[in-house]
Structure formats: C-alpha cells, structure tokens
N, C-alpha and C positions, 0 to 999 in steps of 0.2 A: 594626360596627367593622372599619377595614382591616387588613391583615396588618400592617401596619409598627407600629401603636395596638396591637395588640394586643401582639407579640413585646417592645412598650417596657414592658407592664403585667407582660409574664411577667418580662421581664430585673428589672425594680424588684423584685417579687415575689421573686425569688431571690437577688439583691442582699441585702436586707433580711434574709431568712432566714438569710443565709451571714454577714453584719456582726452580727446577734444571736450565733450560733453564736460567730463568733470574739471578738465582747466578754467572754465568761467565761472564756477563755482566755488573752489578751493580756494582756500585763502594761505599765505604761507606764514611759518613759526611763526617769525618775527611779529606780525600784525596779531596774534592768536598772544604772544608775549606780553604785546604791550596792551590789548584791549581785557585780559586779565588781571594786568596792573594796577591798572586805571581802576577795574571793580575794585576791584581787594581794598584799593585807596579810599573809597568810599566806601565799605565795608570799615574801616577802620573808623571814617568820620562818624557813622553808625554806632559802632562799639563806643567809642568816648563818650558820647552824644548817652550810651546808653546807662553806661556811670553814672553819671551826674543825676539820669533822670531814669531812677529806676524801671520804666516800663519798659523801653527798649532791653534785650538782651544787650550786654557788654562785651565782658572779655572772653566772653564763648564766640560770639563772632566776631571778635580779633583774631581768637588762635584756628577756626576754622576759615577763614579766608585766607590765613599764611599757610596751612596745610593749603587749603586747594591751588595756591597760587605757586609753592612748591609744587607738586604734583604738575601741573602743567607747565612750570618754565624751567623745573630741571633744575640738575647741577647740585656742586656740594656747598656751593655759597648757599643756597634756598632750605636748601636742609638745615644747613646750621642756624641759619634766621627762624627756620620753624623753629626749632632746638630749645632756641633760644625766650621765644615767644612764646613756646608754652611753659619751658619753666617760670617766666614771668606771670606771665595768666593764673598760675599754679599758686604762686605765691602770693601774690595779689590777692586771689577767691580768699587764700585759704585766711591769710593776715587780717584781711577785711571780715570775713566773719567769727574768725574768733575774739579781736578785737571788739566787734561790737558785743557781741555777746557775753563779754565777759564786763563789759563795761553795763549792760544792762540788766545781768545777773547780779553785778555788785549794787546798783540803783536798785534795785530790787522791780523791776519793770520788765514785765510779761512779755513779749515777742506779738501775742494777740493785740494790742494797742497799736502798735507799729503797723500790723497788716491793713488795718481798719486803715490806718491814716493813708497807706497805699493805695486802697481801695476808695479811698475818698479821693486823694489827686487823682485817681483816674477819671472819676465824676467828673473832677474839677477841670480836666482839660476839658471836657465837652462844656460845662455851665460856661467860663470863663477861659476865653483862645488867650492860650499864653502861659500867665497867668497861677492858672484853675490847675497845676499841680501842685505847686506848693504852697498856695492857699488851701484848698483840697485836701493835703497829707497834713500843715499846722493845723487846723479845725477838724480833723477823725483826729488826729491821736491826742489834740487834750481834751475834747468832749470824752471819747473813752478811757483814757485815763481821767477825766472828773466823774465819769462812772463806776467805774472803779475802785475810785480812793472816796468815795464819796463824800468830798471836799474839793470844791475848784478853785482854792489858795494853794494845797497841798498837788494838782491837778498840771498845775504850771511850772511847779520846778521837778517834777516827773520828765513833765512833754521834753521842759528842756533839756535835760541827761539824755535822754533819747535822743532830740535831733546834736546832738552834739558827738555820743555814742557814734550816730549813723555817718557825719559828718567827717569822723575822723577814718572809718571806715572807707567810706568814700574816697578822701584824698588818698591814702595808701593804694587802693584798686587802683584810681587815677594815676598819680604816679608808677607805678610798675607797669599799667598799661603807656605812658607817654615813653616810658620805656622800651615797649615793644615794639611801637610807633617808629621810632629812635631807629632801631635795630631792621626794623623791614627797610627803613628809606634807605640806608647803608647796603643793605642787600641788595636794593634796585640799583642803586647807584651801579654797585658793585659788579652785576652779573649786565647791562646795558653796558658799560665800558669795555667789560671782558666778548660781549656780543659781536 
C-alpha cells in the first residue's frame, strides 16, 4: 500500500470514528427550531411582564428574542416577523415616552419624582412579595412630590398626572407589543407548517 492509500484509510478511519462520536450528540434543526421557540416564547412573557412592571426590561427583549429566533430558524417568513417587531417595539418605546413626557412636562412634574417612586417599588418588591411595587412606586412618588410642592394636598393631584401620565404610556407600549406578540405567533405558525 502507498502512503497517499494508506493516510486516505487512516483519514476515513477517523472520520467515521469522529461522525459516530458527534451523532449522539448533535441534535437536528428541527428540535434546535422548536427549543428556540419555546425560549423566545417566554422571552416574550418576560417582555410584557416587563411593561406593566417596569423593572423587568420590555420591549427590548421582545425585539431581541425575534432577532435571535430569526437568526436561528431562518427564512423570510422570521425576517419579516423581525421586520415587523421592531418596527412595533420602535413605536411603542418611542409613543410611550413622548407621550409621557409630554403629559408630565405639561403637569409641570419633574421626571426625578417618578424615579424615586421606581426606586421605591423596587424596595417595595423586597418589603412587601407582590404587592411592594406598586405600593413602593404610589408612596416614593407622592412623598417626593409632597417634597417638592411642599404641600401634600397639592402633592396628590401631582402623583396623580403622573401615574396617569405613566399609565397611558404603558398601555400604548403594551399594545404595540401584544402586537408583536400577534405577529411572532403567525410566524411560528407560519414557518412550523411550511417545515
């Protein structure tokens, strides 16, 4: 046998060895498809979750879990679903805080109030399970707004434009994200049937 017959018997030999090896390991698209779905999906209950309750991020990890879930299952059905989702995401962020801010620039209500009251529902989850954030965010933002306005008659219809302000914000983010939501599960549908 020559060297070159021979080094081709050894390379198949090792080949073979290395491709047995890696078959009990490797998993195929399909399961890699759907156990990426599966995250994203709960990535998304995350995102809404994170709406409603500002400490969680939101619609940042909606439209980065449609990216990665695009990226990994392909196709132009997943792109257009990202597409889609971030323009939603986009308009959501953007609606949501100029709407508040324009609603708390016209109350005449600082932006520092509101953080305080963030920064107190954070407390408030630890004092109080459950509860302790929006107990937590109502008592920081009208203690510091009755700091403030140094009046706590005038202190309480402050607080309130604010959470109202925030509120209306909220639902806007919310919507546009149930919207995204919307738009992913039609893609899964979508690209699982075309599978």
């Amino acid at each position: 046998m020559d060297r070159a017959a021979l080094r081709q018997s050894r390379t198949a030999a090792s080949d073979s060895a290395i491709h047995r090896l890696l078959e009990d390991f490797v998993v195929d698209s399909l399961t890699i498809q759907i156990v990426t779905t599966v995250l994203a999906g709960l990535a998304y209950i995350v995102g809404l979750t994170g709406i409603i309750l500002p400490v969680l991020p939101g619609t940042i990890t909606i439209v980065i879990a449609t990216l990665i879930w695009a990226i990994v299952v392909g196709g132009w059905t997943s792109w257009v679903a990202f597409a889609m989702v971030l323009v939603f995401g986009a308009a959501g962020m953007t609606a949501s805080y100029l709407l508040t801010g324009r609603r708390l620039q016209a109350a005449e209500v600082p932006m520092w109030p509101v953080l305080v009251g963030l920064a107190s529902g954070i407390v408030g989850i630890f004092v109080i399970p459950f509860l302790g954030l929006p107990i937590g965010f109502l008592i920081g933002l009208y203690v510091s707004e009755a700091l403030r306005l140094q009046d706590w008659s005038k202190a309480i219809t402050s607080a309130w434009v604010a959470i109202k302000a925030l509120g209306v914000g909220i639902l806007i983010e919310f919507s546009l994200a149930m919207l995204s939501t919307i738009t992913f599960a039609v893609a899964v549908v979508v690209h699982f049937v075309r599978a």
